[in-house]
Every structure is written in structure tokens, then in C-alpha cells.
N, C-alpha and C positions, 0 to 999 in steps of 0.2 A: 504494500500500500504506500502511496506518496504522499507526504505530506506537504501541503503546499502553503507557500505565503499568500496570503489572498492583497496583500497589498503591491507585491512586485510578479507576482505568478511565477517567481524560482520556487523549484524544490528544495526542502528544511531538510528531509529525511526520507529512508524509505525505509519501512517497516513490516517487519514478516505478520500476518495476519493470523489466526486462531481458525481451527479447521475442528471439526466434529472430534477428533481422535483428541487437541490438544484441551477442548471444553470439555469433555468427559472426564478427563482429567483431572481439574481445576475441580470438579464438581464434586468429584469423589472423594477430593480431598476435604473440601467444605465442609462434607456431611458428616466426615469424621472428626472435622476441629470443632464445629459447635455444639459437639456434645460435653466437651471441652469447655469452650470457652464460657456456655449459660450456668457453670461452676463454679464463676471465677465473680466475684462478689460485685454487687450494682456499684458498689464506691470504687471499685478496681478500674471496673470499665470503664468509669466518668472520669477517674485520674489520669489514663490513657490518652483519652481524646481531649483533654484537655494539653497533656503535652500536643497535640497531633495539629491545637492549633494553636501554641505558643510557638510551635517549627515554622507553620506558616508564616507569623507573623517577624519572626526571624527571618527571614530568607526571600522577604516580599518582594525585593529588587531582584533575583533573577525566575522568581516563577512569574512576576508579572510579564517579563520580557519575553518568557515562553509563551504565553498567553494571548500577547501582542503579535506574537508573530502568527502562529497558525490559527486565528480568529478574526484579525485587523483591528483588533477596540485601540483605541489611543491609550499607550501608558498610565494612562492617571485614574480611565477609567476602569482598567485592569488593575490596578491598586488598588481602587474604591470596591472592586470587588473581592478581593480578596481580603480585605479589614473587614465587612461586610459580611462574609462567611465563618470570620473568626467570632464575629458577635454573636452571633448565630448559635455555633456551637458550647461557645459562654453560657449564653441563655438554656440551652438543651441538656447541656452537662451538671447545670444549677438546679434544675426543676426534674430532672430525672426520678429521682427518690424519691419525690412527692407524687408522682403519676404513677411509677411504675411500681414502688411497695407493695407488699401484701396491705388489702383494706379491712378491716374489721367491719362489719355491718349489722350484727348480733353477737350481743356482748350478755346472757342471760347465765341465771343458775342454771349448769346442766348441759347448756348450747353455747357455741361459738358457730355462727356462720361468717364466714370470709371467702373474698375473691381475690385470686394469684394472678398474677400478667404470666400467661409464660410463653417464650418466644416461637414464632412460628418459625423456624429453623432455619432451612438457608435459602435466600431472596435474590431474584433479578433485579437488576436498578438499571434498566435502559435509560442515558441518559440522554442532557440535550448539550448543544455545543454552544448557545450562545451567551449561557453563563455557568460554565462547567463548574466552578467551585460553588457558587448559591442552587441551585438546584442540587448539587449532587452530596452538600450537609443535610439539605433535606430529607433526605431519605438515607443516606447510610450511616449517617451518625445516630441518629435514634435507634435504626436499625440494631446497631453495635451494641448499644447501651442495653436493649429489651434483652439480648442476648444471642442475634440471629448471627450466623453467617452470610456475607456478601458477595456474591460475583457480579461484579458493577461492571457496566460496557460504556465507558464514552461511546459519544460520538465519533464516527470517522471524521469528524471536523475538530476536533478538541483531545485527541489519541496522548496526542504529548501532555498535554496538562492530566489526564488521566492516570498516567504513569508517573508525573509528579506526584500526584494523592495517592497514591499507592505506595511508593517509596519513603513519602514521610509520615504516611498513617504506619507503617513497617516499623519506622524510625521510632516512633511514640510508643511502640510497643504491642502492637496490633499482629496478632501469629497470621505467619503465611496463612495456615490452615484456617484462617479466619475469615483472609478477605484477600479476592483473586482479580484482577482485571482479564475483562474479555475485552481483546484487540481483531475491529476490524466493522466492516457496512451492515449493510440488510443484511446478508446472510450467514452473519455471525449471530445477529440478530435473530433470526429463524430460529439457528440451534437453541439459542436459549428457549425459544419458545417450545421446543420439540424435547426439554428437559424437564424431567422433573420437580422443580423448582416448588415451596412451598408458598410462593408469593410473588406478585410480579408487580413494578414499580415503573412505571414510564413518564417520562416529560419530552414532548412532542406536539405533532401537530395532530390534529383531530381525525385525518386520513389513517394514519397511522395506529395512532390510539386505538379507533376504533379495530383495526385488522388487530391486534394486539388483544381485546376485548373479546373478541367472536374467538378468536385460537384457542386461548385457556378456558373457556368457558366451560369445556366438560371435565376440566380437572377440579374444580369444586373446592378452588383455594383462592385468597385474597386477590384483588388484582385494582389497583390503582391510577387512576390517569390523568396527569396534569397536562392539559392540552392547551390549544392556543384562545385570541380571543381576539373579535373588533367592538374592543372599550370604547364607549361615550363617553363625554365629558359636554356638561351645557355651563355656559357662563348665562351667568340671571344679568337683570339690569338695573341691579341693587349692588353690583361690586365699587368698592370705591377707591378702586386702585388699578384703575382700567391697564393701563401698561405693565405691573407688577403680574397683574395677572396673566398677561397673553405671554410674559416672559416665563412665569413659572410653568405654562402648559405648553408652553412650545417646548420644554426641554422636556417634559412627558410625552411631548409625543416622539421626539428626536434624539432620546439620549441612548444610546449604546447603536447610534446609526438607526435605532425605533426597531431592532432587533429586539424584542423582549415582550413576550405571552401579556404582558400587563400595561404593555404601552399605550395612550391615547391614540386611537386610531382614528375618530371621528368625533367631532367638534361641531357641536349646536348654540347660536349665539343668539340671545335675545337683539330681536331688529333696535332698540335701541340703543344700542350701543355697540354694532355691529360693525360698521363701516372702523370706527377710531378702533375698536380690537385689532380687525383684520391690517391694518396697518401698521400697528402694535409688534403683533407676532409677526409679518414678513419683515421687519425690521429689526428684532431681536434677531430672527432666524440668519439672517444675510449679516450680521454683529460675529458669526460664528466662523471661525474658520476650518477649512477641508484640505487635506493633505496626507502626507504621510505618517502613520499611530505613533513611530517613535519620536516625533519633532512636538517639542514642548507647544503648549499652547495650542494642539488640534483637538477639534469638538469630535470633528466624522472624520471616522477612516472609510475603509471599503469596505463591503460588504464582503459577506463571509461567504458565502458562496454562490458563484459565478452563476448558475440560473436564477437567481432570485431577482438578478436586472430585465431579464426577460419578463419575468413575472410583473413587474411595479411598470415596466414600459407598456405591457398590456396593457393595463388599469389606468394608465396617464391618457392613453389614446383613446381607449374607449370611452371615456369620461369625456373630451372632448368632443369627439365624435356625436356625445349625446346632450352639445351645451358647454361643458366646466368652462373654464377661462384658467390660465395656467396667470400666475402672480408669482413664479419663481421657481427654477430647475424644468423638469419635466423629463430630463433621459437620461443614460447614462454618458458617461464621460471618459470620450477616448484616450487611448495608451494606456500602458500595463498597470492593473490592478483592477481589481472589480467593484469601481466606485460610480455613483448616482451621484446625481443632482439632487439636496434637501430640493423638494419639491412641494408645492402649496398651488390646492387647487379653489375654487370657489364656483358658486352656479353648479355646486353640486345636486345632487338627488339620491334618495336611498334604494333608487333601483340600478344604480352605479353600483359597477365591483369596487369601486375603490370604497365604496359605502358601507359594505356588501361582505365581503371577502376577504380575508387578514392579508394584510397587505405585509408585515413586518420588513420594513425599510423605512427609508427617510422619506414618505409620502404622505401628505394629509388633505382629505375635505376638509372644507368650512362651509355650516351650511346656516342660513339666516332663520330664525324663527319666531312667530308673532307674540307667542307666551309659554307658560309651565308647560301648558296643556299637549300645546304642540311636540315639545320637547318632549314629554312621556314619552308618549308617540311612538316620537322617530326613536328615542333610545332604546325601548321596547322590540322595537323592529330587528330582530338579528336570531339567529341559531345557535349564539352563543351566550355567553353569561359567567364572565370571570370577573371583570371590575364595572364600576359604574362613578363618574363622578359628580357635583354640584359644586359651583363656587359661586357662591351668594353671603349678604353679611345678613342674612338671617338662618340659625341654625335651623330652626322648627320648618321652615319653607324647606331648607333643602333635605332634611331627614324625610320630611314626608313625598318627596319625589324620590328619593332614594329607595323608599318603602316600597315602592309601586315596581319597580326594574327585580327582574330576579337576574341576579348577579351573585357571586360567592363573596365581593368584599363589597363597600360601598365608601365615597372620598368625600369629605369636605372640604372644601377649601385645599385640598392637597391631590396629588395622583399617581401612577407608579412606585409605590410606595410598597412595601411587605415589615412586616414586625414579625421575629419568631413566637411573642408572647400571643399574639390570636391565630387564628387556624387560619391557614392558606387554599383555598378550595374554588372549585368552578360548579358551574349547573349546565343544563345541555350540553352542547358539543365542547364547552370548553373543561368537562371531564365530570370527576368524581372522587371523593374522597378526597382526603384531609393528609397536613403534610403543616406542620409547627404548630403550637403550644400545645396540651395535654393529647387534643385530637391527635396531631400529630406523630407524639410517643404512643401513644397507645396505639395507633392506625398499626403497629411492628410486633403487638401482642395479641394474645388466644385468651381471653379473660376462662379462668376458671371456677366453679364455685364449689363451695366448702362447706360440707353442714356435718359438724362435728361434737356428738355428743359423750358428754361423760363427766 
């Protein structure tokens, strides 16, 4: 397999890939270390991964640079990801004991009834490439803690930083037989699926997911799916910081290149205050600069992989084709590296793919609307349901439009945003199940119950 730069299209590395013989492998050995490892005391395990992210934060200056290369995020924002996933597992590795404890729940003469977390054994963690370290504490660090065994597969777009987390979760004291990386595409991918596994853990897109979902279904064991999403965001016309705001959502919708499941992907503005937003945010946006991810001071690098400009060029065209008016960027940008134009459209409609369709790139509608009502509406309008936001200086106005969106998080006055301490989850196509705080931990256990008399 080749691993390529997405911002110069040289090859970084070429790496031998995992075949049926060397995942059977890997697998077998799993099954024998975490009988092992759910031995080895909840305070054990927590002190582990908590080395596992004092190494990372140690050593942020060259896995960032890893990061940057076979991904394209600009430096600073592969930093911010990488402190970001350390907090993470702070918060995971602090709250562990409290979720995961045996519970007492009948405390009588005679009777003790209690419930055990005990681990579902050893787990798939299909992951995703465009935030390989935040997605991938998500799921194998609780994993860890509950007591499971891991065979996590990066992405073939994120291989290398995969093998970084492997190497210093190794380092922090995590046994081989505990936790294995699968290297290599879809049909590495397959195998996992064609495995035994007691649980299955994916973050991707909804295509995917779904095949992922139908495959296991007659194995009658856990199965997770953190999919994509096209997040709303309405500005009311009670904000009172018109420019503040088109700045903070323009970087919701544009930051990691607008590569990321929770990005603002579509923007509904009250008409009055419409016109001064949209000027707003193409002027923050065009504030930004586009270049190469290791040169200080770039917002956007390239995108991570070379079909996805076909994909956003569709959506640019056809939107035109049916109306949009392009206010900046609109295609890709010749010579080496697989970079777009931040692109801003308007004269949009929700019968546009760009509307429509997860676009994940530096691409965004803005589309005008008369009042709340409207705005429902149109946010309601999708097959998916991951974030929702409202930025208004009345709380109560926007919690009860937020009420009305079935979405798994919902924003005030903020957007792309995650906390480990609340549950991270989608509805519809943009998945199912839960992934940080209690849910989270618990989402890695087989609660048992206990009714003990004497």
C-alpha cells in the first residue's frame, strides 16, 4: 500500500498490507490476551492509558508532523488534535470507576442485588482518517478500560498515525496480546467483518456504515456507527454581534478543510440580517489563508483524498446549474496536491446536493429565510441527524427550535464542538449509539445482574 502526501502527491511510504492469514493471526492472539488483560485491575488499566496519553503529549511535535503529512491538516491543526484526544482520554480514564464499578442496587437483610460491566471481549474499531486520534480514543480507550481486547484498523488514509497509536499505546504498557493494528483498504476491512469479533465499532460514512450494519447483523453482537452528517446551523435576527458570528461559523463550517462528520454544512439566515452576515462570513473566509499544512499561519490545506474534489465540483455545478451564484472559490485548484477552492454559494435551495448531501470539504450554502418557522423546516429537511445548531441571544427561543430537529447533539451559540463528559451520538443515517461520557464507557460492557442471597 502507498502512502501518499495529499499535499504534494509524492509517496511517504509503502507499506505491506494484512491478508486473511496475517488477521487470523492478530485475532487469535487477542482472544487469548483479554482473558488476561479483564484481570488486571480497572485502576491498572486507567494508569496505563493515562501514560499512553502523557507519551502523546510528549512527543506532539513529531506525530503531529506524521499527521500532516499523510492527511494534509495544517500543523497547528494536527496539534489541536492531538491535545484534544489527550483531554479526552483524561476525562475517560477519571470517570472510568464510576461507570464501570460493580453497582449495588439492593442492599437488604438477606439480599444483595448488583450489576457487573463485564467486557465484551475483543472489538473491531474501523476507523476514520480525518481525525484519527479523536475518533479512535473514542472507542479504544474505553474499550481498554471495560477490559476488551482491540484490533483497530485505521484508515488507509491515516495507516501511519495508526501505527503511531499502537506503538505508544505499546509504550504505556498496553500487551501486544491486547491491542493489534489491522493495516490496509476495504478488504482488510471485509476480513474483519468475516471475523469473529464480539463487537464492531465504525466511524465513516453512512454508505458504508450501513454495509457494515447489514454484514454483522446475524452475528447477534454489539455493533456501532458513527456516520456522517449535513449539520444546520440558523442564525436568528436577535444576534448582536453580526460579524462575531459569521466569523465563529464560518470556521464551523471550514475548519479541518470542513472535513469532519460535525461540520456546519448548511446555513439558514434570518432575511434580516442576511445580506450584512453573508458579507461577514465571505470576508472572514477570504481573511484565511490556503497553502501548504506545514507553513505557519495556513487555515486549509488539501484535501485528503483526491476524489472528494470531484465530488464538491459536482455539487458546485449543479447548484449553479439550478440558480446558486458562487460568492467565492467554486473548483479545484490546479498543480500538485489535492486542494479546492473554500467555496461559498448563495441562491441556494434544499433540493441542491450541496443542500442535500455531505459534502465534507471547504463548500457551503447560505440560504435566506423569513422566520423560526421556516428555519425548522428547512433544518428538519435531511436523512440525517448528528448536530443541529441556533445562534440567537435568546436561550429559550433557540432550545425550543432545537427541541423540534432530531439531531444526536444540539448548539447554542457555538458549533462543531464534542465534550467527552456528554454522549457523542447520531439519529438516522448519521448512525447509532453512543461513544463519551458514561454512555460511552458503558457502550464496551455486557451489564450483568446479580441477585444474591444469604
Amino acid at each position: 500500500m502507498k502512502i501518499i502526501n495529499p499535499a504534494t502527491e509524492e509517496i511517504i511510504k509503502e507499506i505491506n498490507e494484512d491478508d486473511t492469514a496475517s488477521v487470523l493471526t492478530k485475532y487469535k492472539l487477542l482472544t487469548e490476551g483479554q482473558k488476561k488483560w479483564q484481570t488486571v485491575s480497572l485502576g491498572e488499566r486507567a494508569n496505563r492509558l493515562k501514560n499512553f496519553s502523557e507519551s502523546l503529549q510528549s512527543t506532539i511535535e513529531p506525530l503531529a508532523a506524521v499527521l500532516t503529512a499523510e492527511v494534509g491538516k495544517p500543523l497547528q491543526q494536527s496539534r489541536n488534535e492531538i491535545n484534544g484526544a489527550c483531554a479526552r482520554v483524561q476525562w475517560l480514564t477519571a470517570h472510568a470507576e464510576k461507570y464501570l464499578a460493580d453497582e449495588t442496587m439492593v442492599l437488604e437483610k438477606g439480599l444483595v442485588e448488583k450489576i457487573k460491566y463485564e467486557p465484551l471481549g475483543v472489538i473491531a474499531n474501523i476507523s476514520a482518517w480525518n481525525y484519527p486520534y479523536l475518533v479512535g480514543v473514542n472507542v479504544f480507550v474505553p474499550a481498554l478500560l471495560a477490559g476488551n481486547a482491540v484490533m483497530y484498523k485505521p484508515s488507509e488514509y491515516a495507516t501511519l498515525t495508526g501505527l503511531e497509536i499502537e506503538r505508544i499505546l505499546k509504550k504505556a504498557g498496553i500487551p501486544d496480546e491486547v491491542f493489534q493494528v489491522a493495516v490496509g483498504g476495504k478488504e482488510v476491512g471485509e476480513i474483519l467483518l468475516n471475523t469473529s469479533f464480539d463487537g464492531y465499532f465504525f466511524t465513516g460514512s453512512y454508505k458504508t456504515g450501513k454495509y457494515i450494519y447489514e454484514k454483522v447483523a446475524s452475528k447477534m453482537v454489539p455493533c456501532q456507527c458513527e456516520l456522517g452528517g449535513k449539520d444546520p446551523l440558523y442564525v436568528a435576527d436577535d444576534i448582536a454581534d453580526v460579524k462575531a458570528v459569521a466569523a465563529g461559523t464560518a470556521d464551523g463550517a471550514f475548519y479541518n478543510n470542513g472535513q469532519s462528520c460535525c461540520a456546519v454544512e448548511r446555513i439558514y439566515v434570518h432575511q434580516k440580517i442576511y445580506d450584512q452576515y453573508v458579507e461577514e462570513f465571505v470576508k472572514e473566509l477570504k481573511s484565511w489563508k490556503q497553502g501548504s499544512p506545514t507553513e505557519a499561519g495556513v487555515y486549509f490545506g488539501p484535501l485528503t483524498r483526491q476524489d472528494q474534489g470531484r465530488v464538491l465540483q459536482h455539487q458546485v455545478e449543479e447548484a449553479v446549474r439550478g440558480g446558486a451564484k458562487i460568492l467565492s472559490g467554486g473548483k479545484p485548484i490546479a498543480g500538485k496536491g489535492y486542494y479546492f477552492e473554500p467555496t461559498v454559494l448563495v441562491n441556494v435551495n434544499n433540493q441542491m446536493a450541496i443542500m442535500r448531501d455531505e459534502s465534507f470539504g471547504p463548500v457551503i450554502g447560505i440560504m435566506k429565510v423569513k422566520d423560526d418557522d421556516e428555519a425548522i423546516r428547512l433544518m428538519q429537511d435531511t436523512e440525517y441527524g448528528l448536530t443541529a445548531s441556533v445562534y440567537s441571544s435568546d436561550q429559550q427561543r433557540a432550545e425550543n427550535i432545537l427541541q423540534q430537529i432530531n439531531s444526536g447533539t444540539g448548539y447554542w451559540n457555538c458549533c462543531d464542538r464534542v465534550s467527552a463528559a456528554v454522549p457523542w451520538s447520531g439519529r438516522k443515517h448519521s448512525g447509532f449509539g453512543s461513544t463519551l461520557s458514561h454512555a460511552g464507557l458503558r457502550a464496551f460492557a455486557k451489564p450483568k445482574a446479580y441477585h444474591l442471597r444469604g
